[in-house]
N, C-alpha and C positions, 0 to 999 in steps of 0.2 A: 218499300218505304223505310223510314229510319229504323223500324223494329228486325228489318232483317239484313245481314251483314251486308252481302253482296249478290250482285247480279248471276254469280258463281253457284252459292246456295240456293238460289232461287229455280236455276236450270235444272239443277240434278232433282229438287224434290218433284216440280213438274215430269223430266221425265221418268219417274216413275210410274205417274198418271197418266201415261199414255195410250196404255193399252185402253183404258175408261175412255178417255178423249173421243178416241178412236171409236168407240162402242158407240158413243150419246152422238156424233158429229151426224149430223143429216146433210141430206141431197144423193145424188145420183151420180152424175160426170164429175160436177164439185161438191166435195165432203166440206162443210162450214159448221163452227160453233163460234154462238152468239154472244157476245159480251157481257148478257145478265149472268151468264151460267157459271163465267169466270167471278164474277161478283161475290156470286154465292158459294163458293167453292172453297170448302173450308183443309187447312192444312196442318201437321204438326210439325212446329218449329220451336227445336230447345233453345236456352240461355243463349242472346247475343255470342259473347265468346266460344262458345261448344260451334253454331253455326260456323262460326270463323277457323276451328282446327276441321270442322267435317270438310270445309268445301277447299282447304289447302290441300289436305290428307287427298280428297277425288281431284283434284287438281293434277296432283301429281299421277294417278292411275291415269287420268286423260291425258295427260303429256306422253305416258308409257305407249299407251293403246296408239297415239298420234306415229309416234317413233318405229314400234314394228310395221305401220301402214307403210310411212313412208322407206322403209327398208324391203317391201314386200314389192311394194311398187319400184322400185330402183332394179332388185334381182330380175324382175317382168322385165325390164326395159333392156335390161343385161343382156339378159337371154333373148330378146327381140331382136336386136342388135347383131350379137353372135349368129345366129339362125338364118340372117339373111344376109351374112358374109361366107356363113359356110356353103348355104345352098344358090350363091350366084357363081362359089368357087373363089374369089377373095381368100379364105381363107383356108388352107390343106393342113393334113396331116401328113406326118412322114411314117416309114414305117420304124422295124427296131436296127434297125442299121442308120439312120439317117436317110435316107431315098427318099424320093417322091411313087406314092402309089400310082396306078394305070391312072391317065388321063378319064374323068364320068364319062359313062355314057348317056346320049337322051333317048329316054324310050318315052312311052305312054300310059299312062299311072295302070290302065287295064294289063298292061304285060308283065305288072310286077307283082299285084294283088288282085285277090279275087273279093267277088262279092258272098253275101248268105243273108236271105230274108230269115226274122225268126215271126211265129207267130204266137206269143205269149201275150196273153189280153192280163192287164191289171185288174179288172174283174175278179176273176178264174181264180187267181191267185193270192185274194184276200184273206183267206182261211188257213192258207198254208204258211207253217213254220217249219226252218230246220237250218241248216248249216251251210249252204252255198249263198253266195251273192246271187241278187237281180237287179242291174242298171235299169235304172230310167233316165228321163232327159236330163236332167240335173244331176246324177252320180248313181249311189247306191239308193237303191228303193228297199230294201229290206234283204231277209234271206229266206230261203227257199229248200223244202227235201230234195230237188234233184238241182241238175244243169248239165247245161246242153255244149257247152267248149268246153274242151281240157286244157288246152294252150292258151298263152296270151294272147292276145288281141284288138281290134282297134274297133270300135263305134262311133253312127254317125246319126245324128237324130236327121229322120229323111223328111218328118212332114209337121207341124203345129209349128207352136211356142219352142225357139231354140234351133229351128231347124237351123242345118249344117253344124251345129256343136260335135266336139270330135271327145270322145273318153280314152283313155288307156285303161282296158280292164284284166283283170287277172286272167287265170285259168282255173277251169272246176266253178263255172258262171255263167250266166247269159244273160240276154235285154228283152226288153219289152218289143213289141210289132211294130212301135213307133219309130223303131230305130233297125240301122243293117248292119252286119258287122262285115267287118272289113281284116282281113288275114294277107300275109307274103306269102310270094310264090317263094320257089325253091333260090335257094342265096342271097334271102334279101331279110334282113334284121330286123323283128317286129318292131322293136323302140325307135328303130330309123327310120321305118315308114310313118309310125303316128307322128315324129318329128316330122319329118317331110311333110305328113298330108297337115300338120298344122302351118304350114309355112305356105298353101294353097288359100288364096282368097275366095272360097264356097259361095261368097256370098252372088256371084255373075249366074251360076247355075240355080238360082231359086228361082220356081215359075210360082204363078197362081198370087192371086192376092186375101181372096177370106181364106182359104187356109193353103200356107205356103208350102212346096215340095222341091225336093231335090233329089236328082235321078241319075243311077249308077251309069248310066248310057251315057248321060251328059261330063261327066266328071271324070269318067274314066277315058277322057280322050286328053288329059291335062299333061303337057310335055317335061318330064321333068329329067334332073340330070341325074344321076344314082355311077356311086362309086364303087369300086371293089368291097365285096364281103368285108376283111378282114380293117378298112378306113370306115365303113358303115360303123362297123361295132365300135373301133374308135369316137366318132360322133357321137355315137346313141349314149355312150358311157358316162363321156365327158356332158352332155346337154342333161341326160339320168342324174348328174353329178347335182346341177343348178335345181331342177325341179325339185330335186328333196331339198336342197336349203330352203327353197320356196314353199315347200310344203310345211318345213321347220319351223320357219316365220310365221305360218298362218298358223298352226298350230300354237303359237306364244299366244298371238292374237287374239285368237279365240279363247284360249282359256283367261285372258287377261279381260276382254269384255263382260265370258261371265264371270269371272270375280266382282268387277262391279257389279253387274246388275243383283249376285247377290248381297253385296254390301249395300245397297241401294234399298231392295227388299227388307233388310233386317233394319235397318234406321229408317223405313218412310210407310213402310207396312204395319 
């Protein structure tokens, strides 16, 4: 209404109030709140003009947060792009003279890596603190006194929510049961196999519908081409190169979201 600047200000102090929203909303399959509640729903909004520098000043952080999105988005599509030039062969490297390396060979994803079930229950491991990593399906789940890989390594969530999601995980760490890890055999580059197996579409090998699974048997029959050692490490370096600027990006992003939210906090709280 006329007493407050813009539809601008009006957004940001709402979301705020989201998490509440979210709290009071009822139903089941559909979350709904009803139009009295917004009636009564009372706010603090300073001086006309003050509303009009806050919601320029957040204006500009959402224009920021917009920008690293879509630059986060553009490197993904980069690297999307690249990935499935290098591994239809499109596009080689040379070696340090100029040359072309050995023509890939195609073998079958089981002759290059191996499997390893872990069985570490998130349970079990509630109580425990200390200094290694433990992946879950979505990344790190926390840290842990021991671990079970010393080397790097590749992860794959085999069954729920996620299934086929692929991790790169350190060394001196392991996953949860819900996931397998996945290591190179001898002359094959750990960051070039999880590029490789990311460039595999998992999703054909998912059976089962209440709760989905994916199986080393099935997958590891997948033909793929694999170049010499020493063009592998070339790929993995150069593709290594883009994931950290993507990492980069997200990282601005993120700390640029919570900026807001805490500037958000401090004027609407």
């Amino acid at each position: 209404k006329e007493n407050v600047s813009s539809n601008w200000f009006l957004y940001n102090v709402l979301q705020i109030l989201k998490p509440e929203f979210e709290r009071i909303a009822i139903g089941n399959t559909i979350k709904t709140i009803g139009l009295p509640y917004f009636k009564k729903l009372k706010i603090t909004a300073p001086a006309f003009k003050e509303q009009q520098k806050i919601a320029s000043f957040l204006s500009a952080v959402d224009e920021k947060i917009q920008q690293l999105s879509r630059k986060k988005e553009l490197l993904e599509q980069y690297k999307k792009g690249i990935m499935q030039q290098l591994f239809s062969s499109k596009l080689r490297f040379n070696d340090e003279n100029g040359n072309d390396y050995p023509n890939w060979e195609e073998k079958k994803l089981g002759d290059v890596a191996t499997k390893k079930s872990s069985n570490i229950s998130a349970n079990k491991i509630e109580d425990n603190f200390g200094d290694f990593i433990i992946y879950g399906a979505s990344g790190i789940l926390k840290k842990v006194d021991f671990y079970k890989e010393e080397s790097d390594y590749i992860s794959i969530v085999k069954d729920g929510a996620g299934v086929g999601r692929l991790l790169y995980c350190k060394g001196k760490s392991s996953v949860l049961g819900t996931m397998e890890i996945i290591s190179p055999k001898q002359n094959i580059d750990t960051y070039f196999l999880y590029c490789l197996l990311s460039n595999i579409d998992f999703v054909k090998y998912v059976t089962g519908s209440t709760i989905p699974h994916i199986y080393c048997k099935d997958y590891s029959s997948e033909i793929c081409g694999i170049p010499s050692l020493r063009e592998q490490q070339k790929i993995a370096h150069f593709l290594s190169g883009i994931d950290s600027k993507i990492e980069q990006v997200n990282g601005e992003l993120v700390k640029t979201q919570e900026f807001k939210k805490g500037l958000l906090q401090q004027m609407f709280v």
